[in-house]
Structure formats: C-alpha cells, structure tokens
C-alpha positions in Angstrom: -6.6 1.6 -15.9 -10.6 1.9 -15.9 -11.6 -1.7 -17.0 -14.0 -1.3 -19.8 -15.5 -5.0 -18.6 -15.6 -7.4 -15.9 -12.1 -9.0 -17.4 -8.7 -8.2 -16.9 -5.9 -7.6 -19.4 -3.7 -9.7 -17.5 -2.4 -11.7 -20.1 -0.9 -8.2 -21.8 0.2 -7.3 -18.7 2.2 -10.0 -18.8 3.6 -9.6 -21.8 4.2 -5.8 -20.6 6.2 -7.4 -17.8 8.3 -9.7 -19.7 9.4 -7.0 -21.8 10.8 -4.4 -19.0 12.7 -7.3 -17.7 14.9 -7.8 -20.7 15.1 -3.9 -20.6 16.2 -4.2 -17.0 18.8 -6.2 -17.4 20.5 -3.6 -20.1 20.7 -0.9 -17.1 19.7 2.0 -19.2 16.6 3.4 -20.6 16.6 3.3 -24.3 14.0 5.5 -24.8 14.5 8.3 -26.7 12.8 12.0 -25.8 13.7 13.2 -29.1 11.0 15.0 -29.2 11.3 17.0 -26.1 14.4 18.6 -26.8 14.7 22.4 -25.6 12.4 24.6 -25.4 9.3 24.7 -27.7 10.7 26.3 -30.7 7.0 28.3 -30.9 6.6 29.4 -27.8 9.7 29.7 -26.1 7.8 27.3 -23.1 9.2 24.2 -21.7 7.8 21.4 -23.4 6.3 18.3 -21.8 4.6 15.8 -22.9 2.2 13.6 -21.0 0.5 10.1 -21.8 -3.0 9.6 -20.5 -6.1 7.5 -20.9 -9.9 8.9 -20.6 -10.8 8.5 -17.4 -7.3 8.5 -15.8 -8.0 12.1 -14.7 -10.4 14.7 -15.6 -9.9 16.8 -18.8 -11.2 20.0 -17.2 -8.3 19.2 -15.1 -5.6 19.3 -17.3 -7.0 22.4 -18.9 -6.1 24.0 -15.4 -2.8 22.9 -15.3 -1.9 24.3 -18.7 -3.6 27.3 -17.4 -2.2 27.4 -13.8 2.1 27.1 -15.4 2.1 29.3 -18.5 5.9 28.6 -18.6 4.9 24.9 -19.6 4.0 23.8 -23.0 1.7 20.4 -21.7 1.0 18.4 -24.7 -1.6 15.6 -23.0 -1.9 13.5 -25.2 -5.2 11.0 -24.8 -4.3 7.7 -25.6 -7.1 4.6 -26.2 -7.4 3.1 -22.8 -6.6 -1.2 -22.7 -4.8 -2.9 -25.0 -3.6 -0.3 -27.1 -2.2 1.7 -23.8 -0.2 -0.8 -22.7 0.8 -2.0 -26.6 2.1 2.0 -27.3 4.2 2.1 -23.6 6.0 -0.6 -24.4 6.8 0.0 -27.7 8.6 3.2 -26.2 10.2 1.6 -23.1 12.1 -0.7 -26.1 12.9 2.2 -27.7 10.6 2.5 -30.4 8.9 5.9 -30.0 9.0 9.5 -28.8 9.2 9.5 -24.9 6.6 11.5 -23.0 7.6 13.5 -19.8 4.6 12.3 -17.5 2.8 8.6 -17.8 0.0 7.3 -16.3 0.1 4.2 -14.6 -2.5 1.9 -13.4 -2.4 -0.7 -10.1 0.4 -2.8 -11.7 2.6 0.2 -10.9 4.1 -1.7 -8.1 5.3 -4.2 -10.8 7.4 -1.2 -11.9 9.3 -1.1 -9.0 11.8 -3.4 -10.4 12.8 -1.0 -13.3 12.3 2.1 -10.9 15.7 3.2 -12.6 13.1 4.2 -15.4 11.5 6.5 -13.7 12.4 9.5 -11.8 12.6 9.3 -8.4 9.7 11.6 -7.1 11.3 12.0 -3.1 14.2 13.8 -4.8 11.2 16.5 -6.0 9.6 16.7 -2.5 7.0 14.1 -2.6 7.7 13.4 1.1 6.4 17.2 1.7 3.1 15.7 0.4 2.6 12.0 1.6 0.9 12.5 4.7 -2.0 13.6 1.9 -2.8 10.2 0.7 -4.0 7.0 2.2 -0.9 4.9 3.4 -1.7 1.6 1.7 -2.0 3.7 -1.7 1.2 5.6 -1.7 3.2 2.7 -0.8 2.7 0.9 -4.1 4.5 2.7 -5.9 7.2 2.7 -3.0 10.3 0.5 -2.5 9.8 -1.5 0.5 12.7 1.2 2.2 10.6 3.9 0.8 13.6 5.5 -0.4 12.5 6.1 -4.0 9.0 7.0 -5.2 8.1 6.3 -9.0 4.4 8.0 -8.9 1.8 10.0 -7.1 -1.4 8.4 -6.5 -4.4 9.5 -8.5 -7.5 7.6 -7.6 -8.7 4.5 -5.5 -10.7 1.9 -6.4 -13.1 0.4 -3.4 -15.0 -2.5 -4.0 -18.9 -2.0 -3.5 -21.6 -4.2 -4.5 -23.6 -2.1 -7.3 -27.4 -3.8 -7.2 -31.0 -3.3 -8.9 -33.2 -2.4 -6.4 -36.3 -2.7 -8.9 -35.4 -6.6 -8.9 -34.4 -6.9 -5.0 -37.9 -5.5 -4.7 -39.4 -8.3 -7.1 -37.8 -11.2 -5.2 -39.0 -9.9 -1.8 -35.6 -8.9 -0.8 -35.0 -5.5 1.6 -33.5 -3.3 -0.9 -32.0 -0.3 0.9 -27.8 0.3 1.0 -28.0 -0.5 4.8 -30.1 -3.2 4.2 -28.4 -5.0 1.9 -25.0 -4.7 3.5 -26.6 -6.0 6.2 -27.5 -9.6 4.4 -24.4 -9.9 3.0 -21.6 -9.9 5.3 -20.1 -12.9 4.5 -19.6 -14.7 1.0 -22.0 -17.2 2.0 -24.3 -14.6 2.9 -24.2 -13.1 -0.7 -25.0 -16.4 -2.5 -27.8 -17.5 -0.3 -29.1 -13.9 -1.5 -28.3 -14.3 -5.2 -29.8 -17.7 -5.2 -33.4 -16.1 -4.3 -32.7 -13.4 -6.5 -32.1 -15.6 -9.5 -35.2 -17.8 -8.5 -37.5 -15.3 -8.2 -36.0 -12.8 -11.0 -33.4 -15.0 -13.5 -30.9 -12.4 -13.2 -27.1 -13.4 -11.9 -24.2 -11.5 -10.3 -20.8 -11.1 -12.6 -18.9 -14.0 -14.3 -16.5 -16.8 -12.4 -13.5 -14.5 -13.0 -15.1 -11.4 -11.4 -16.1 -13.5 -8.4 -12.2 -14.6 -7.9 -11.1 -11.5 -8.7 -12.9 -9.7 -6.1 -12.3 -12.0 -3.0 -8.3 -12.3 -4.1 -8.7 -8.5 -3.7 -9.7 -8.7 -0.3 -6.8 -10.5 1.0 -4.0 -9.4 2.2 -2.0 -12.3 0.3 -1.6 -12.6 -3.4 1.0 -14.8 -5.4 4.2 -13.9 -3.5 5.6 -13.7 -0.1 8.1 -10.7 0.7 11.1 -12.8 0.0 9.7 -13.8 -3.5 8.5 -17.5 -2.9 5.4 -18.3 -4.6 2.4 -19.0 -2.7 -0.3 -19.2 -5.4 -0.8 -22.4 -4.4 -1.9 -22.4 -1.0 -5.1 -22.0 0.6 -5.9 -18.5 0.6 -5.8 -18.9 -3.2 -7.5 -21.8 -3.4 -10.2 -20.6 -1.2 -11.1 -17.8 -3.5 -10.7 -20.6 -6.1 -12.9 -22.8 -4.8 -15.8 -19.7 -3.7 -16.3 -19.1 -7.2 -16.3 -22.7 -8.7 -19.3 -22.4 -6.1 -21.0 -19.6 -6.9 -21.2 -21.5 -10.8 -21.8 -24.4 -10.1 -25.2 -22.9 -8.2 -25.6 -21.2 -11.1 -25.2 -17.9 -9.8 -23.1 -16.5 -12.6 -22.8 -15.0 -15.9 -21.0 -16.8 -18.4 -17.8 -15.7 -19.2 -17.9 -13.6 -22.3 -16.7 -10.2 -24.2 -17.2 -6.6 -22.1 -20.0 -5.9 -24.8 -22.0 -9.0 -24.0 -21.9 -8.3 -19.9 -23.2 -4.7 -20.9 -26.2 -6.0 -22.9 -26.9 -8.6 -19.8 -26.2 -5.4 -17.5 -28.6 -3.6 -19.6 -31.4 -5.8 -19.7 -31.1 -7.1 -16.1 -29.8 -10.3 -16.7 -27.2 -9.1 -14.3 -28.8 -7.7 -11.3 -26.0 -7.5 -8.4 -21.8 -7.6 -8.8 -18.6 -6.7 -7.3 -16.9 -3.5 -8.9 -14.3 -0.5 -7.9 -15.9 3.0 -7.6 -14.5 4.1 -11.4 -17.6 1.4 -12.2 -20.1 4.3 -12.0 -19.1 5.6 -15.0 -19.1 2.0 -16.6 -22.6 1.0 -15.4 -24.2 4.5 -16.5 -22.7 3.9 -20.3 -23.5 -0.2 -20.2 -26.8 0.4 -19.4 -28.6 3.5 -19.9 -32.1 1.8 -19.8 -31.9 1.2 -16.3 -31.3 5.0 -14.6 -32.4 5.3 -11.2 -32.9 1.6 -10.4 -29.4 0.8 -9.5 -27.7 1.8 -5.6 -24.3 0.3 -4.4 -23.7 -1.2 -0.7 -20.6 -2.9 1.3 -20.1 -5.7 -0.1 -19.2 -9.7 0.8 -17.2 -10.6 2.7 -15.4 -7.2 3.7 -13.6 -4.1 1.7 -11.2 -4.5 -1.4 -9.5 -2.5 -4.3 -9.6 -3.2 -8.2 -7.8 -0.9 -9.4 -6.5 2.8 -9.0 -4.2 4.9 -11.2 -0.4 6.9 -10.7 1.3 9.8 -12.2 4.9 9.4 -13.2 7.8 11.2 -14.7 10.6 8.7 -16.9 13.7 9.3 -16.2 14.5 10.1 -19.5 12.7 13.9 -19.1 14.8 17.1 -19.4 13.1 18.4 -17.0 12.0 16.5 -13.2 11.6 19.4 -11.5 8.7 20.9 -13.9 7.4 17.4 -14.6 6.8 16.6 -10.7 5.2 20.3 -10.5 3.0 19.3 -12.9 2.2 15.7 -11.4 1.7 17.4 -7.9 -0.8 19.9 -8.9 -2.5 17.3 -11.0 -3.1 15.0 -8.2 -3.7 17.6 -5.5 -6.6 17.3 -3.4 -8.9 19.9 -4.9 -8.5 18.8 -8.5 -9.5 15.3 -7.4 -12.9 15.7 -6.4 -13.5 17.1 -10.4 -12.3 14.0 -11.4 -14.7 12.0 -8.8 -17.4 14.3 -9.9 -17.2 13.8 -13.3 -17.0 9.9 -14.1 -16.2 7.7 -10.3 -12.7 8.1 -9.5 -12.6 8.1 -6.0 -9.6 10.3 -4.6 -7.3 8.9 -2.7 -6.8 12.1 -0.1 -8.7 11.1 2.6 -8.9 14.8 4.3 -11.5 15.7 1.3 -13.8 13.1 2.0 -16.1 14.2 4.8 -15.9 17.8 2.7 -19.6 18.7 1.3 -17.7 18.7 -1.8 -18.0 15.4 -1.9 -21.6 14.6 -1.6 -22.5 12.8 -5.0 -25.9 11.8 -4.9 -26.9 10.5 -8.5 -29.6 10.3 -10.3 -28.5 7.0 -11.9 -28.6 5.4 -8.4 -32.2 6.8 -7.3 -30.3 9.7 -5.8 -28.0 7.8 -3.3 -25.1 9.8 -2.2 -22.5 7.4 -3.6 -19.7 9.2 -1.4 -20.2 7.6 2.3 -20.0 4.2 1.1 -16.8 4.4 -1.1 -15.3 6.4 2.0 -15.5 3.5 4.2 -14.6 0.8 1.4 -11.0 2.7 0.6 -9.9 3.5 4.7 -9.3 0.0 5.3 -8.0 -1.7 2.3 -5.3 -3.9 3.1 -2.9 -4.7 0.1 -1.0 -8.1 -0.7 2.5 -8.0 -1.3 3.3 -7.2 -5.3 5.5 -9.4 -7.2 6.9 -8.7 -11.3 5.7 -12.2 -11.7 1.5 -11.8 -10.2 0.3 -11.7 -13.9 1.7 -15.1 -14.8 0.3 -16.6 -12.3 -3.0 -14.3 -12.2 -3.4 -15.5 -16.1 -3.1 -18.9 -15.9 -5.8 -19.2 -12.6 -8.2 -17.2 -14.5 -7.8 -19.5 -17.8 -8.6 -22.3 -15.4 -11.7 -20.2 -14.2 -13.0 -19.7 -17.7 -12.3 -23.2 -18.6 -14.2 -24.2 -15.6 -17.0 -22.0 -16.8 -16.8 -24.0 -20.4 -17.8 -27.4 -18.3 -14.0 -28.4 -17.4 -13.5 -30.2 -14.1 -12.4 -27.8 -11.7 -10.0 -30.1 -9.9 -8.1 -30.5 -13.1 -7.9 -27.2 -13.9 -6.6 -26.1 -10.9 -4.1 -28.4 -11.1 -3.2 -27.9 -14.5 -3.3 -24.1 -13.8 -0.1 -25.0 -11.1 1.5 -27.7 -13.2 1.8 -24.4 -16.0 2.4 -21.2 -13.2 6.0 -23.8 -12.2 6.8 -24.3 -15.5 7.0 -21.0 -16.2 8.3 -19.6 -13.2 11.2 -22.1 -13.3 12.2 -20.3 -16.6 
C-alpha cells in the first residue's frame, strides 16, 4: 500500500496477522459473497466485485477493463488507503462483511501465504502462461516456496531512490546532478558524511530514525526469519541497520519522529532536503510539498538498491467465478496498462520488457525535467528479497518502537535489548 508518510503501519499489520491465524486454524473461509450471488439481477452481467485503494492502480485503467469485458459487471470499489484498508479486510476475512471477488494486496502479501487456502490459486487460471512477464524476485512473493500455488499477480514495484533538493545541494557546495550524487554516496558512510555538510551549511536533514532502518533492512537479503522459521532478528545484520541509524541521530542527521503531516510541512519547507523512498513517492512528494516544483531530482541511493513496497491482485477463494476474476486481474496488470499507472502517480511496473519502451520516458517537471524512468529501472532489476515470515511485523514493530524511543533520548543499548527481551516473549506465545 502507498505509504502516505515515512512510517509504517506495522503495528496493524500485525494485528491483521494475528487475526488470519485464528482463521487459519478453522480451515474454511468464513466469508460470505452474499452479495455476489448470480448474475446481476439488472444487467444480466456477471457480477464482481473488487476492493482497491487510490493509487493501487490507475482509475483510467479500470474504466478499460469494464469497457474491454462487457459480459462483467466490475463494481471497484475505492476504499480509504491505511488503516481503514486493512481495518475493512479483516473484518470480512472473520466474516463480517460482503466478500469482494478481486483484493488488492500490498508487500505483506507473502504473509498471506500461510492462509493461501483463502485465496484462489491463480496457476490453475494460467498465470504460468504469463510469469516470464514479471521480474522474478516480484512474482515469487506471492508464491509458495514449490511455486505450486500463486495467490496474486504483481502490480507495481517499489525501488528505493534517494529523492534530493538540488537548490540546497547547490547552497552547501555540493555537485548536484543524479550522476553526481550517486556518485558521493555509494556507501552509508558516504551519505552521512554528505548530509552532515548539508545540514551545516543548509539546516535541513534526511528522513526520521525509522526511515533510515527501514531502508537499509530493505537492502538486505535477510530479514527476521531463516527459511526454516528460526528467528534471526537478533543478529548482526539487524543490528547493523540498528546501529546505522542510532548513528545517523545521534549526528543529528535526522528528523524527529513525528505524524506523516508534520514530515510533509518539513518536506515542504526544506527542513528535509534528502531521503530514502520507493518510486510510488513521486506522487507523495509532489502533494507534500507543492512549494518546491522543479527543485527536487532522485539518484541511486546508499549503500545499494532496495524495495518498500509494491502492490498484488488477488481473487478469494470464496468468488463464484475464478475464471472471470483472473481475466480481469490479468488484463489489469498487463504490461500496457501499467505504464498508465506509472504515468499517472509513480508506480513503477513490474514488467521489465516495457522499460527501455519510449513509453516510459517520464521526465517531470516537479524534478527540473529529469526523466525519472532510467533510475527506477536500474533500482528494481536487482532487488534481492529476504525471506518472509507471518511473524516479520512483530518483530518489525517492536524494533521500530525501540528506534522512536531512541529518538525520544532513550539509551539505545537498552532499547535494543528491551526490543529482544519483548520480540521472545511474544514469539514464545
């Protein structure tokens, strides 16, 4: 799901998770598609209902599938993105609502792999026809490990660029050009050297603690779990991204944790002049801060490529109808509808045969005219992903409570620790 601010809505999530599994243990999904029975009484037209968010694909593109099966009655429904999402999809996984057909996911759709029972199994409808499409890494979150059953298509990726002002590189003598600035910060170290003479020279910071964890966890091929479901949040490669950004505050290179609309002011008013963010942040930074057109440009950023983010299209099993609702997905997240999406607010597809196509040349007028294009191509090629585990938001909840607690003066030692003490309690539940 887009994220509206630097934050994540992990501890939701969470609660999200905690809820499928009692509903996984009961072995059948409760719920109910009463409103999807038969044919639309009106029209005669199979009914399906889908469940979106703005920004999870393009409008204009939905308006072409309705147009391109007449046979289908597609009721999109456009539901409030965040919180209230996740709040009304798991009210109706427990049964307590109308089922829709189709469902967007976001990058916890691996997480869903444990109730795939839930979902319809999109290799029975051909998706294998179609895989050689989409960047490997994407398509196999929302895989089984056998990748013998398939609970979504991918929509979008979400490469991690650094988005800067080139007004205030400018101010604090620093070369300000994409290839110049990738060039200074190829390592983490690299960056904060570079953010410390921006902030002397200008006052303005990168993102909050959080962001700064959140960004180099994404870069690493490890997260919480190994493969055989032993926790390794503890270890180094955690506490290494840990420790990076207790750094970067304790040099004072970072913006204090606070609410999406607060970030957006400091955005707005340059008090942020560099951060980390997925490609769907264009559309983010042009709304936050609408002062500041044409002085922004995005580069590679620290350390080396990553992804935040990314959304699916999925069909519950409780649908009369698979084979309409995968016809529908398929056409939704084909190639060529894609690049409206990307064209209209960020989304970067992830169908790597369209992205040398001229129809993918974006150069925006919020980012001096910099074709955005080039540099998310390289970001998404060569993300690795971690291993997923049901259990990553615990964990990913209580380490960022120990970040913000570190940014609210707490010793970071003890935090960390008490972060672990908390993530074993739980996890021996």
């Amino acid at each position: 799901m887009k994220r509206k601010s630097f934050g994540l809505t992990a501890i939701l999530l969470a609660c999200v998770l905690l809820v499928l599994t009692a509903c996984g243990q009961n072995g059948s999904n409760t719920a109910s598609n009463n409103g999807n029975q038969g044919e639309s009484a009106s029209s005669g037209k199979i009914p399906l209902k889908l469940w979106y968010w703005n920004g999870a694909i393009s409008d204009s593109t939905i308006e072409a599938a309705k147009a391109k099966f007449p046979n289908i009655d597609l009721q999109a429904e456009k539901l409030p993105s965040g919180d209230d999402y996740f709040t009304k999809l798991k009210a109706t996984l427990v049964g307590g609502g109308d089922a829709p057909d189709i469902v967007a996911m976001d990058s916890w759709v691996s997480s869903m792999l444990a109730y795939k029972d839930k979902f319809v199994n999109l290799y029975d409808q051909g998706a294998k026809d179609i895989q050689s499409k989409y960047l490997d890494w994407k398509w196999k979150m929302a895989a089984t490990p056998d990748d013998k059953y398939l609970i979504g298509l991918p929509i979008d990726v979400a490469p991690v660029v650094l988005y800067y002002r080139t007004d205030l590189l400018e101010k604090a003598g620093i070369p300000n050009t994409p290839d110049a600035v990738s060039s200074a910060v190829k390592t983490w170290d690299d960056y904060l050297a570079l953010l410390k003479k921006l902030k002397d020279a200008t006052g303005a910071t990168t993102g909050n603690i959080a962001d700064v964890y959140n960004t180099v966890m994404g870069q690493s091929d490890k997260s919480y779990f190994d493969e055989q479901g032993n926790y390794i949040g503890d270890q180094a490669h955690v506490k290494a991204a840990y420790d990076l950004a207790v750094k970067a505050y304790q040099q004072g290179l970072t913006f204090p944790y606070s609410n999406g609309s607060e970030q957006n002011a400091a955005i707005n008013n340059g008090k942020i002049a560099m951060y980390t963010g997925a490609s769907w942040a264009v559309g983010d930074l042009m709304s936050a801060a609408p002062d500041t057109k044409g002085k922004w440009n995005i580069a590679h950023p620290p350390g080396h490529v990553g992804n935040q983010g990314g959304s699916f299209f999925g069909a519950l099993s409780s649908t009369k109808y698979p084979k309409e609702a995968y016809e529908v997905i398929q056409f939704l997240v084909s190639p060529e509808n894609l690049v409206t999406a990307y064209k209209e607010f960020g989304n970067y597809p992830s169908t790597p045969e369209i992205y040398s196509s001229p129809d993918m040349v974006n150069k925006n007028d919020f980012f001096g005219g910099q074709d955005l294009s080039p540099v998310f191509a390289d970001a998404a090629k060569d993300v690795k992903i971690a291993h997923t585990d049901s259990r990553d938001m615990v964990v990913s909840t209580a380490i960022t409570d120990a970040l913000v607690a570190v940014d609210k003066k707490r010793d970071p030692e003890k935090s960390w620790q008490d972060a672990q003490d908390k993530i074993k309690k739980q996890l021996s539940h």
